[in-house]
C-alpha positions as CSV (number, residue, x, y, z in Angstrom):
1,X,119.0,72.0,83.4
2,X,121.7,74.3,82.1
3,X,125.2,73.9,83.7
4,X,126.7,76.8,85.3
5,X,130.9,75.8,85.6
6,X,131.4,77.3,89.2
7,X,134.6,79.4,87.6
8,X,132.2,81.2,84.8
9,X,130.3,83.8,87.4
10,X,131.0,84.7,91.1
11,X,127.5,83.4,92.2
12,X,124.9,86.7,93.6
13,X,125.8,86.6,97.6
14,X,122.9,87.5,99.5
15,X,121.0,84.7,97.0
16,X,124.1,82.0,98.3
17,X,123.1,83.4,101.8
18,X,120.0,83.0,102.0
19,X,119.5,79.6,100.2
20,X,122.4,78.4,102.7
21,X,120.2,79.5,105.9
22,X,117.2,78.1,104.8
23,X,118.8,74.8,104.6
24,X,120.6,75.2,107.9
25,X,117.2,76.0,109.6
26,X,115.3,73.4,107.2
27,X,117.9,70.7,106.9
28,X,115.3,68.1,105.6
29,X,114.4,70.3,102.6
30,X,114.6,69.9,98.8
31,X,113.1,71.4,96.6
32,X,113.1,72.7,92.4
33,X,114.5,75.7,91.2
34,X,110.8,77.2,90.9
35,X,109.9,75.9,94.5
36,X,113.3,77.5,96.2
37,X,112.4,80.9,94.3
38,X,108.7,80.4,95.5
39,X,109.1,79.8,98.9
40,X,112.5,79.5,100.6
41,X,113.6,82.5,99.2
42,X,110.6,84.9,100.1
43,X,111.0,83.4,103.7
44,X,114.5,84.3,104.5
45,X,113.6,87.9,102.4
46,X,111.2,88.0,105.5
47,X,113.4,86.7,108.2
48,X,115.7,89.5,107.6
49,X,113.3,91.8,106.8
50,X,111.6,91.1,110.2
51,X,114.9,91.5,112.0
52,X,115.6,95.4,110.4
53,X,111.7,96.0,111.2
54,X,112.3,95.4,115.0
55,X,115.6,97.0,115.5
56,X,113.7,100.3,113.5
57,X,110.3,99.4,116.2
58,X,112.8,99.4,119.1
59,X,114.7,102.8,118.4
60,X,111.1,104.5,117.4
61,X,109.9,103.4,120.6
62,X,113.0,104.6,122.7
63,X,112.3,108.5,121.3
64,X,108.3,107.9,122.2
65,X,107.7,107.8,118.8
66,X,105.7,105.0,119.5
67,X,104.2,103.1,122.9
68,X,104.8,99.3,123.3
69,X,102.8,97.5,125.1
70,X,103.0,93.6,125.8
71,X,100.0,91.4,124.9
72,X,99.1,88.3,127.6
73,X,101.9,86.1,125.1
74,X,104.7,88.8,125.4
75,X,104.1,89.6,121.7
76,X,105.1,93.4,122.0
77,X,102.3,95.5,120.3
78,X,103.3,98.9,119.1
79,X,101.0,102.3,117.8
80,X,101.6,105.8,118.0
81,X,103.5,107.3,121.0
82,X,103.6,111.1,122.5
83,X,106.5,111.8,120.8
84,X,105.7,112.4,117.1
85,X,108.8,112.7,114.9
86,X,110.7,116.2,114.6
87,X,110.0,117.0,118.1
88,X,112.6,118.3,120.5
89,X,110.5,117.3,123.7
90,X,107.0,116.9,123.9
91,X,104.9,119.7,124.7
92,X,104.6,120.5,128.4
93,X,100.7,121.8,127.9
């Protein structure tokens, strides 16, 4: 292991971030440098990811660009809706 003196580098923020929620929703974990790349940080990559997906999902689906319609869990299912994109209104034919 190479020692990085805290005062050399400002560490990378979104890398502090996300390494930080991991361990606040996984406070049992440890791991090695190669395991944290491997899997903690993919999975927080995907949390937010996930989060930005939705809020794009919900704001299609508010101009009818796309139809939601609730599975028997709740899980919201989503596919193409009469609006398509670039339209003013839909068309009244």
């Amino acid at each position: 292991m190479t020692p990085h003196p805290a005062h050399e580098e400002s560490p990378d923020p979104e890398v502090v971030e996300a390494v930080l929620a991991y361990l606040r929703t996984h406070p049992q974990a440890a791991d090695t440098l190669q395991g944290i790349t491997r899997w903690w940080l993919p999975q927080q990559r995907y949390e937010r990811a996930l989060e930005r997906i939705e809020g794009v999902l919900e704001v299609l689906a508010a101009r009818g660009e796309l139809q939601v319609r609730a599975l028997p869990d709740g899980t919201a299912l989503y596919a193409l809706g009469t609006a398509r994109p670039g339209d003013a209104s839909p068309d009244p034919r």
